[in-house]
C-alpha angles and dihedrals in degrees: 000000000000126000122231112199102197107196108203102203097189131086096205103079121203089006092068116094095204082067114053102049079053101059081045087059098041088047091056086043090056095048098046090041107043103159096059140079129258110197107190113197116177106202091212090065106038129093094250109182105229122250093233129135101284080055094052097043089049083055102050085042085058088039086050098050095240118134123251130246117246081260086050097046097049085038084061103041090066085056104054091046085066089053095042095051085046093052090046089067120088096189127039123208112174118172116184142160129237117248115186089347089305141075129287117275094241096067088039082065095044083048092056088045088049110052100069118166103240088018109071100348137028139211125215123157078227098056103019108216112343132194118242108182092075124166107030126102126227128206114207119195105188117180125191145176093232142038113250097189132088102059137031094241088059095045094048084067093058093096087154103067098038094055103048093045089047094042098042086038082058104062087050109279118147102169118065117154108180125191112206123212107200148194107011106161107007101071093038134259096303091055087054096051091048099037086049096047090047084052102049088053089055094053091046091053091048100043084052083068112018 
């Protein structure tokens, strides 16, 4: 049995439609998976700890081999249960929406939470940075208001898809599929209905054998 850990990245429900492509995906991976787990986690409602600087200083304590105070020490443990629940995981979806041609703040925290050194990647002056979460493939469904294809000044403003294929790339990840939803405002109400049913098909036929 393999388990599926579905991150919802939106806070408008049914309204996103990041959303709701995902929980496409995730209903036709249940059905053609039927043995397995789907964890669904919305970011938006989940206790996050916040990456702050009691945070930082309990990870270069960690980074310099000293050892942590009773406060650094409960400060990092929050942060390694995000990781742990994240590494338990064999398959990613990860649906989210773009805000100011980048991601929600609240994956970019659980970003920040995420990428650990030692954790899910390693430095050596051998190797350089290596990631360390191999083997496992990761959905992404990215809506956004606007298409970002057709010339290089309109894709350098895709900030969303770079940086979750680099970040994710990073830790160790090679194979990203991601499934685009666009656009959703900037052609008018009827685009938005062809390009998110396209997109929701496309979901269906992936989650079938991913």
């Amino acid at each position: 049995m393999s388990r599926l850990l579905y991150l919802q990245t939106s806070p408008r429900g049914k309204r996103s439609y990041s959303n709701r492509v995902g929980d496409a995906f995730a209903k036709a991976y249940r059905k053609s998976h039927s043995a397995d787990e789907v964890v669904t986690v919305n970011l938006f409602e989940k206790d996050l700890p916040p990456f702050d600087g009691p945070a930082v200083q309990a990870k270069y304590v960690l980074l310099h081999g000293q050892e942590h105070t009773l406060e650094e020490w409960g400060i990092w443990k929050q942060v390694e249960a995000v990781i742990e629940e994240f590494l338990a995981a064999d398959k990613y979806l990860v649906a989210a929406p773009m805000w100011n041609f980048s991601i929600p703040y609240r994956l970019k925290l659980y970003v920040d939470n995420l990428v650990q050194p030692g954790y899910t990647f390693s430095f050596s002056p051998e190797e350089g940075y290596k990631g360390l979460v191999t083997g496992k493939p990761l959905c992404l469904v990215l809506a956004r208001g606007g298409a970002y294809a057709g010339s290089a000044e309109v894709e350098a403003l895709d900030l969303q898809r770079r940086y979750l294929e680099t970040i994710f790339g990073f830790i160790g990840f090679t194979e990203i599929r991601s499934i685009l939803v666009e656009p959703t405002l900037a052609e008018g109400p009827d685009k938005a209905r062809e390009k998110l049913e396209s997109a929701i098909r496309e979901a269906e036929t992936g989650a079938a054998v991913f």
